[in-house]
N, C-alpha and C positions, 0 to 999 in steps of 0.2 A: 410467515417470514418476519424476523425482526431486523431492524435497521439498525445501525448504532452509528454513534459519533465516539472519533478516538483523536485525541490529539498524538499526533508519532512523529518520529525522525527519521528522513529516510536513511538505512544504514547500508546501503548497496546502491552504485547509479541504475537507475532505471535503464533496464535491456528490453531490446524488440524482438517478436516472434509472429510469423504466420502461420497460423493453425492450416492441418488438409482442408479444411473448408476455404480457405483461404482468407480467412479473418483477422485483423492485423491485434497482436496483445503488446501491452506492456506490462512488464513484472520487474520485482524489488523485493527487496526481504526490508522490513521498515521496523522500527526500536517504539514500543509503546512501554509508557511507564507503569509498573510492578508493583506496590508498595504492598501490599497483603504477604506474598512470599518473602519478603524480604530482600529480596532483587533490585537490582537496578532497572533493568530493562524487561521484559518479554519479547523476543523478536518473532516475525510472522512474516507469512511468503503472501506476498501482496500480488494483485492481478486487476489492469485494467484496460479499455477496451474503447475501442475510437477517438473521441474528444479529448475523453480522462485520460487516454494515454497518451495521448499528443502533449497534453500539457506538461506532464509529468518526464514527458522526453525530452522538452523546449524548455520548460520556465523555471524546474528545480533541478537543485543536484543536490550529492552527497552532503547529509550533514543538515538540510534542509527540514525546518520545521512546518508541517502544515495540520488542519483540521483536515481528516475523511470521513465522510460520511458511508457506511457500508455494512457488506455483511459477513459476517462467519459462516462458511460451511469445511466442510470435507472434503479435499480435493478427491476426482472418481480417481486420477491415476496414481496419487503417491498416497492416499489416504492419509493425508494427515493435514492439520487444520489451514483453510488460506484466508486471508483476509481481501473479499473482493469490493473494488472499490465504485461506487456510484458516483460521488461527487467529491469534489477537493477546494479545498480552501485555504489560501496562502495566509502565515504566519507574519508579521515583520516585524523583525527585532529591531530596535535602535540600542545606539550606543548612548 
C-alpha cells in the first residue's frame, strides 16, 4: 500500500453519508495540481471517515486549501479512482 502527500483544494463542500453498516463518511471531489498534462487542476472524489471527517465537515469549506496525507485506490462501486483520506492538514494563507 502506498501513502502519498497531495496538496489540494477542496472543490465541492464536504457531504455526509452512513454506509448499511452504519458508518458515518464524508466525501468531496478536491482540485490537485496538474502540471505534466498541461491542466490546471486534476479533480478526484475524495472519502473520509470518523475524525477526518468530522474535521472536514466543521473546520473547511469550499475553496479551502489543505495538505492530505492518503491513498489512491479504485472505488469497488463506481470503479473509478478515489482519493481516500488518512490524515489532513490545514493550510493558512495570509494576506
Amino acid at each position: 500500500m502506498n501513502i502519498y502527500m497531495f496538496t489540494v483544494q477542496l472543490a465541492t463542500w464536504p457531504r455526509k453519508f452512513i454506509s448499511k453498516q452504519g458508518q458515518y463518511y464524508v466525501y468531496c471531489f478536491v482540485k490537485v495540481p496538474n502540471p505534466k498534462k498541461g491542466k490546471g487542476y486534476y479533480y478526484l472524489y475524495s472519502i473520509a471517515a470518523e475524525e477526518i471527517g468530522e474535521n472536514l465537515m466543521h473546520l473547511y469549506n469550499k475553496g479551502d486549501y489543505l495538505i492530505i496525507e492518503g491513498k489512491i485506490q479504485k472505488s469497488k462501486i463506481t470503479k473509478k479512482m478515489q482519493l481516500n483520506i488518512m490524515k489532513d492538514y490545514p493550510i493558512i494563507l495570509s494576506a
